[in-house]
C-alpha positions in Angstrom: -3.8 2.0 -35.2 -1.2 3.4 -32.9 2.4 2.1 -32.2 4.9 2.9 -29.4 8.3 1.3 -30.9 11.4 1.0 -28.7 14.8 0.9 -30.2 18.3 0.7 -29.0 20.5 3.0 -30.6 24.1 4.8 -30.4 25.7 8.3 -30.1 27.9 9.0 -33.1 30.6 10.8 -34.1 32.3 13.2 -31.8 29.0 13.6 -29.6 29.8 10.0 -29.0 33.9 10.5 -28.5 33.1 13.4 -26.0 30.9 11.4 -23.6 32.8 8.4 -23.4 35.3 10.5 -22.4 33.5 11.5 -19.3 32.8 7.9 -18.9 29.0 7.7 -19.8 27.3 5.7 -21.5 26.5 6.5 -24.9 23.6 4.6 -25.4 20.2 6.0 -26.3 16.8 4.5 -26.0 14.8 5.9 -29.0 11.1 5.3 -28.9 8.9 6.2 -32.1 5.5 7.1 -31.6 3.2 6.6 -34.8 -1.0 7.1 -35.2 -2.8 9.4 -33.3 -3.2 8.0 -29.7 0.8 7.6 -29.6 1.1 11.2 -30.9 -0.8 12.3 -28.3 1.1 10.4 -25.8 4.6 11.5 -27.8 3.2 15.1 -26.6 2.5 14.2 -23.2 6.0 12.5 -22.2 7.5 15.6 -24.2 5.8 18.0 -21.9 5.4 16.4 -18.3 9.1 14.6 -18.9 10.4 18.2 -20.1 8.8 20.4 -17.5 10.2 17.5 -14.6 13.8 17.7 -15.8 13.9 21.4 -16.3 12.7 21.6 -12.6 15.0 18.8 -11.0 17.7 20.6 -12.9 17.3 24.1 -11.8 16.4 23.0 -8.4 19.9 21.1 -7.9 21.5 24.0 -9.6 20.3 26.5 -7.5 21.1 24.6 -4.6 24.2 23.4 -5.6 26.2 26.5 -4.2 29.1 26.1 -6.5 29.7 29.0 -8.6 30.4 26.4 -11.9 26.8 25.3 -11.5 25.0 28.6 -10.9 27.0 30.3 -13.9 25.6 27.0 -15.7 22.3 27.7 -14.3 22.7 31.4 -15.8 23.0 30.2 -19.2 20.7 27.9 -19.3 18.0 30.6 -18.0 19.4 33.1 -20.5 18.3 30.8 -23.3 21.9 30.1 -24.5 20.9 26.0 -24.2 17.8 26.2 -26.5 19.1 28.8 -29.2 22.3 26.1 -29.5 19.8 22.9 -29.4 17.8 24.6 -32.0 20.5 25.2 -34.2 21.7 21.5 -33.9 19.6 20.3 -37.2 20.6 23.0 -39.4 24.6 22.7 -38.3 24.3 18.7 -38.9 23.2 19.8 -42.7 25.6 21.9 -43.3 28.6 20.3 -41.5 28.6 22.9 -39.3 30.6 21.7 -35.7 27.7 21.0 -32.8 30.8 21.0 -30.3 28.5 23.3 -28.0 25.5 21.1 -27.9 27.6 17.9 -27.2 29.3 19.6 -24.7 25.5 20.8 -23.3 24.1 17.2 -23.5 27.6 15.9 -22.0 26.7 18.0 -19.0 22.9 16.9 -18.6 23.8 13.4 -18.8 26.5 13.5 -16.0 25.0 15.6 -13.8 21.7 13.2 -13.9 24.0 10.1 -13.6 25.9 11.3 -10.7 22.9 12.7 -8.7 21.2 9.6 -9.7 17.8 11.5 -11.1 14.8 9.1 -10.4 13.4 9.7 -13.9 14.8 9.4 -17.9 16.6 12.4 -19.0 15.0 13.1 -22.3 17.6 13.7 -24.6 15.5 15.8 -27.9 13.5 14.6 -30.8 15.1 13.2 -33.9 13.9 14.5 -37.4 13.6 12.1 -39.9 12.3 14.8 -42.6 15.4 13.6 -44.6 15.0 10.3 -44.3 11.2 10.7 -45.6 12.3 12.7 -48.5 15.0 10.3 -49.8 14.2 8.6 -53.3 16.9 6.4 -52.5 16.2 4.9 -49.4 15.5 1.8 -49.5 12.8 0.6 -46.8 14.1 -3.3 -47.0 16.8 -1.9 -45.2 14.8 -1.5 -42.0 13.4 -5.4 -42.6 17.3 -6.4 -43.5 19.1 -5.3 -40.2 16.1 -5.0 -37.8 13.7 -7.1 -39.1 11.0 -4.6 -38.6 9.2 -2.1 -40.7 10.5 1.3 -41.1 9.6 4.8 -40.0 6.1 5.2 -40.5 5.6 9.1 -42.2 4.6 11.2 -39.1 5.7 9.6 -36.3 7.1 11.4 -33.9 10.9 9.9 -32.1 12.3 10.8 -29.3 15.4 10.2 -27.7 16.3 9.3 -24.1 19.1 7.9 -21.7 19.9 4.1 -21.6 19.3 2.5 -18.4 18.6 -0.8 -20.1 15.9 -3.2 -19.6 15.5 -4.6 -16.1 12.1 -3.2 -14.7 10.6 -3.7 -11.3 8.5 -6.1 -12.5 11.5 -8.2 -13.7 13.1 -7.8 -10.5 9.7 -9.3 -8.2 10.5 -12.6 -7.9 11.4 -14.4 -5.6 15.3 -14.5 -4.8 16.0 -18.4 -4.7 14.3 -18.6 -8.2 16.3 -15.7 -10.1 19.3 -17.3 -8.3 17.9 -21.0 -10.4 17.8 -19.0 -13.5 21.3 -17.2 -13.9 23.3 -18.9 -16.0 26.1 -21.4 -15.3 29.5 -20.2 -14.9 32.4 -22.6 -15.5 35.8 -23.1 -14.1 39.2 -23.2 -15.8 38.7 -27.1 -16.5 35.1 -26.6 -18.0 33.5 -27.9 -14.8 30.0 -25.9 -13.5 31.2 -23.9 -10.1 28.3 -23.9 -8.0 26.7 -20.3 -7.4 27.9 -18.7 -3.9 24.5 -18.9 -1.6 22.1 -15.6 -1.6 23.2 -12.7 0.7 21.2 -12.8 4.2 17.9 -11.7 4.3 18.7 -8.6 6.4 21.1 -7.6 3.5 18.8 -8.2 0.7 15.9 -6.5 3.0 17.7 -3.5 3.3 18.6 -3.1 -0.5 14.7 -3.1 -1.0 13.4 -1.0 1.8 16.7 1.7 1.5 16.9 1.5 -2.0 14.4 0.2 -4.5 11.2 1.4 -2.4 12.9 4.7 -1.4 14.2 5.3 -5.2 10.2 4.9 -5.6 9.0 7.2 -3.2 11.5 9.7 -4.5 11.2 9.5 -8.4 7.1 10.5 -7.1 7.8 12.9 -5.1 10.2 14.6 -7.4 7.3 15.0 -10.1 4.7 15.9 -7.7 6.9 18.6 -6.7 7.2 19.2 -9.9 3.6 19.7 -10.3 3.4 16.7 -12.6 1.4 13.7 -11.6 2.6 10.3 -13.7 -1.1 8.5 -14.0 -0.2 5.1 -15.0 2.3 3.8 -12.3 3.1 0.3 -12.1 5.7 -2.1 -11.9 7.0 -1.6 -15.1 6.9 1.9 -14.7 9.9 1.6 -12.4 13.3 0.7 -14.2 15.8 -0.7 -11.8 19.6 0.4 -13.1 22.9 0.6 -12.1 25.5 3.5 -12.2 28.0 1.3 -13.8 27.8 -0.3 -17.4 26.4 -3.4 -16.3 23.0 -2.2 -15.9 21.5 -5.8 -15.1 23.9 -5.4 -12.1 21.2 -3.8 -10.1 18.3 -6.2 -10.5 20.8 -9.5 -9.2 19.5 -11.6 -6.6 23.1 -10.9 -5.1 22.7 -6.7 -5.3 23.2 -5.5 -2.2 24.9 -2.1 -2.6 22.2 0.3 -2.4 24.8 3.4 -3.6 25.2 1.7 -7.1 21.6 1.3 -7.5 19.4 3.9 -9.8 15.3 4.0 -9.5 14.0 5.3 -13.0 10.4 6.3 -13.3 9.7 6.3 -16.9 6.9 5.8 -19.1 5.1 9.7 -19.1 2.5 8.9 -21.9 0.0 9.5 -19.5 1.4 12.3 -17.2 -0.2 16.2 -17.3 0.5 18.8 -14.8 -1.6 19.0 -12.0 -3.6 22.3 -12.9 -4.6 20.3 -16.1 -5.2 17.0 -14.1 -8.3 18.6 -12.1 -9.6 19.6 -14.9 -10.7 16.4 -16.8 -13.9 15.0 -16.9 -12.6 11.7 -16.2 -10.8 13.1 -13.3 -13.9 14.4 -11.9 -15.9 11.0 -12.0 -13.4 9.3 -10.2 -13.1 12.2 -7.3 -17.2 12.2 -6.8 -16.2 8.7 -5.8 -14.3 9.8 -2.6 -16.5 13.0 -2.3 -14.1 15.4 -3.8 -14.9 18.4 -5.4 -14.8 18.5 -9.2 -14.2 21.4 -11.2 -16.5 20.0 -13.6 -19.5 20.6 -11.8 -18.8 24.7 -11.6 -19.0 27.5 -14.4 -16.3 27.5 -16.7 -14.6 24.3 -15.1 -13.5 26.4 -12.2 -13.1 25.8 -8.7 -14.6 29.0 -6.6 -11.9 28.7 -4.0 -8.4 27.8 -3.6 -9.2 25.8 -1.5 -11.2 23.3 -3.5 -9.0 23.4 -5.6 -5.9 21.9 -3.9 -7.9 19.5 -2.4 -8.4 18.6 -6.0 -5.0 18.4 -6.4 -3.9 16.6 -3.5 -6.4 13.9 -4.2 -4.9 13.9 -8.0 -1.3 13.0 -5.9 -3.0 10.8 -4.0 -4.0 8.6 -6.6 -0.5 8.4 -7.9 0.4 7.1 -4.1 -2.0 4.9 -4.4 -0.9 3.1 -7.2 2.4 3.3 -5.8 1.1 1.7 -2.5 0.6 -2.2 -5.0 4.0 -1.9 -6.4 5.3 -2.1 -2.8 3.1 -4.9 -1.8 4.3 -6.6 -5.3 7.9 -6.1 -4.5 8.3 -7.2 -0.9 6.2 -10.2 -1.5 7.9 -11.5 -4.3 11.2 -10.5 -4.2 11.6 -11.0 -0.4 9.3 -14.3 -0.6 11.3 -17.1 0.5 9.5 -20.4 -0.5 10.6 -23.6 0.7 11.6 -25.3 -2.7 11.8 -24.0 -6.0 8.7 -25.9 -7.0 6.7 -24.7 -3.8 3.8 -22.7 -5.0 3.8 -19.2 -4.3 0.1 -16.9 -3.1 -0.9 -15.3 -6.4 0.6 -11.7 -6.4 -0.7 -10.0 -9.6 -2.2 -6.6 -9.2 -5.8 -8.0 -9.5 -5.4 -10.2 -6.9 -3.9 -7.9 -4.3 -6.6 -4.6 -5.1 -9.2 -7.6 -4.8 -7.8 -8.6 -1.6 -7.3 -5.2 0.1 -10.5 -3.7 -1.4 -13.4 -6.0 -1.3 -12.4 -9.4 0.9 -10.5 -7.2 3.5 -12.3 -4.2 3.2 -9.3 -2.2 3.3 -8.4 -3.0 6.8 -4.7 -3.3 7.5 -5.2 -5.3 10.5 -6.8 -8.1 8.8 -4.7 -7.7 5.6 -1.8 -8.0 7.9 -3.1 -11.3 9.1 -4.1 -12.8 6.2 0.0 -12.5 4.9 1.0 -13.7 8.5 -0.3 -17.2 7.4 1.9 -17.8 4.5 4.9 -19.3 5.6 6.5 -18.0 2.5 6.3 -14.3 3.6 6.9 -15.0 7.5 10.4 -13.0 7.3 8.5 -10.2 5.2 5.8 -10.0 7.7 8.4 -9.1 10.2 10.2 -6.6 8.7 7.0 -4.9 8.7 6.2 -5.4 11.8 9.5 -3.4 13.1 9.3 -0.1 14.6 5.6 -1.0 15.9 4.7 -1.7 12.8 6.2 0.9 10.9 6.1 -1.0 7.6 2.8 -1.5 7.8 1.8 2.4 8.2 4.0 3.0 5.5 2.0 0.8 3.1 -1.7 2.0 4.6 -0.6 5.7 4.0 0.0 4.0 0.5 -3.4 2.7 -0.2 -5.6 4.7 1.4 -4.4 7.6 -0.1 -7.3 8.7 -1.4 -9.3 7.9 1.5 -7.3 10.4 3.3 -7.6 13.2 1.7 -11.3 12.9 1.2 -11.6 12.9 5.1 -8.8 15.4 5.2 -11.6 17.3 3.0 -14.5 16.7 4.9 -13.1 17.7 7.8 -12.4 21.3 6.6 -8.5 21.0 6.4 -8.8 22.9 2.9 -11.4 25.4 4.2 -15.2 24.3 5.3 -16.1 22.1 2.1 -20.5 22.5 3.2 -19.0 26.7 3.3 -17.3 26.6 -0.1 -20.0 24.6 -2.3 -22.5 26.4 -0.9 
């Protein structure tokens, strides 16, 4: 079978001396991907994960306007980056000083820290070729201090930045219960001080809205622009992180501060670029659905117009947004939720239950969705907030869910050119 296995683990050496002095963290998530349907999604996050952070990079380079960064940018396009990361391996064996790449991924990791970039920075592969060819090693080892096996022969690890653990979907409850579950703290005398009460609601509404569903919106739009589409968005897609050390910090019930707060997208096992998206069989099924062309159903799996073809592509998006669309639902009405006692029981809010809701017992009308969480008492302040602006919260989310919908009638009304006119 195949295995996706997460580790913790830690720079070394002067790679490790040379970003602490920056003051970043030199923690590394490494994730080793073993059997051939975690290969295949090893080569997936290599590519869409690669092909994102090259463009994010170069984009905020470019734009930068400081000469530092554009001679960095220079470099980087001249191939002087990737001839020194390619050496790295060799040098290690041969004690040769990797003083250049350090100094390379030094840079990569502050610059994505300080511009908080919605999405891991994937660091480079580690080879384990040694390792494998050892007679002396010892796999009880692995069992002894991780109590796990080892490295299975042909897995594939990569290595990525730590943001730790905290995902959105550890972060959607509701406020007054995460606030139950922190652990006492205790005075000078041993006595339990009682926890200070939660921030108000106006405070804690704005750190979702302004920063957790913005970071959202953002780490997607960054990979559409990209060209990359993610495929399997959900709440624990999302990791929620601060810019400090204390990455819990950012999934508090007290976290207020939207500038210390980071939105990671991670997880691209499942991503591919949009060109190759469209392409799929499965990809096709799923846009006859909504009416949507399918290259599938043309010579050579082509569209015959440009047009067709980024409708194809826009739907593609589209389903992206609209998976985003049920992480927003599951954050504001958990997180924001305010029940009346810790024991009161809370409307179910798993993903099931709110596509059931929206799709089939509401027929994805807003207006009666919107009424239906008007009568829980426990999402009365929620329901508000949405309701601000004329009911600007509420848009928001339809734009959301009916993604799709949209650009099939954005399609059948001839926005990408005459659809009758092009499959004809």
């Amino acid at each position: 079978g195949s295995v996706v296995r997460v580790f913790r683990g830690e720079m070394a050496g002067l790679w490790r001396s040379r970003v602490r002095s920056r003051g970043l963290d030199s923690r590394v998530w490494l994730k080793e991907y073993s059997g051939d349907e975690a290969l295949r999604l090893a080569r997936a996050e290599r590519k869409g994960l690669g092909r994102l952070q090259s463009r994010w990079l170069r984009n905020y380079l470019k734009d930068s306007g400081k000469q530092e960064l554009l001679d960095l940018l220079a470099r980087m396009e001249n191939g002087e980056w990737i001839e020194v990361a390619q050496r790295r391996y060799v040098d290690g064996l041969t004690d040769t000083p990797t003083k250049e790449d350090d100094e390379h991924l030094a840079s990569l990791l502050n610059l994505m820290l300080t511009r908080k970039a919605p999405f891991t920075a994937l660091l480079g592969e580690m080879n384990l070729n040694d390792y494998y060819d050892d007679p002396e090693i010892d796999p009880n080892e692995w069992y002894k201090s991780l109590g796990v096996k080892p490295p299975q022969p042909g897995s594939v690890w990569l290595a990525f930045d730590y943001h730790g653990l905290s995902t959105a979907a550890a972060y959607a409850v509701p406020a007054v219960i995460q606030k139950s579950k922190l652990p006492p703290k205790r005075g000078p005398f041993g006595g339990i001080i009682e926890p200070p009460p939660l921030p108000a609601f106006k405070d804690r509404a704005r750190y979702m809205v302004q920063g957790v569903l913005k970071g959202m919106v953002n780490a997607v739009a960054s990979a559409h622009e990209a060209g990359i589409i993610h495929r399997s968005i959900g709440r624990n897609s999302f990791i929620l992180t601060s810019i400090g050390q204390d990455k819990r910090e950012a999934v508090s019930p007290y976290a207020v501060s939207v500038e210390r707060l980071r939105v990671v997208l991670s997880d691209w096992g499942f991503s591919a670029t949009l060109e190759e998206a469209v392409q799929e069989k499965e990809f096709a099924q799923r846009a006859r659905l909504f009416d949507m062309p399918a290259a599938t159903s043309y010579p050579g799996n082509k569209f015959p117009t440009d047009g067709m073809k980024n409708a194809a592509m826009e739907f593609a998006m589209a389903e992206d947004l609209h998976a985003l669309g049920f992480v927003f639902l599951a954050m504001l009405f958990t997180t924001l939720a305010e029940p009346a006692t810790l024991s009161a029981p809370m409307p179910p809010n798993d993903d099931d239950t709110w596509q059931r809701l929206f799709s089939e017992i509401f027929e994805k009308d807003m207006t009666e969705f919107r009424d239906y969480c008007a009568n829980e008492d426990v999402w009365s302040s929620v329901v508000d907030l949405l309701d601000n602006e004329d009911g600007a919260g509420w848009d928001l989310l339809g734009d959301l869910l009916l993604a799709r919908e949209r650009v099939s009638q954005k399609w059948k009304d001839g926005k990408f050119g005459d659809p009758r006119e092009s499959e004809g």
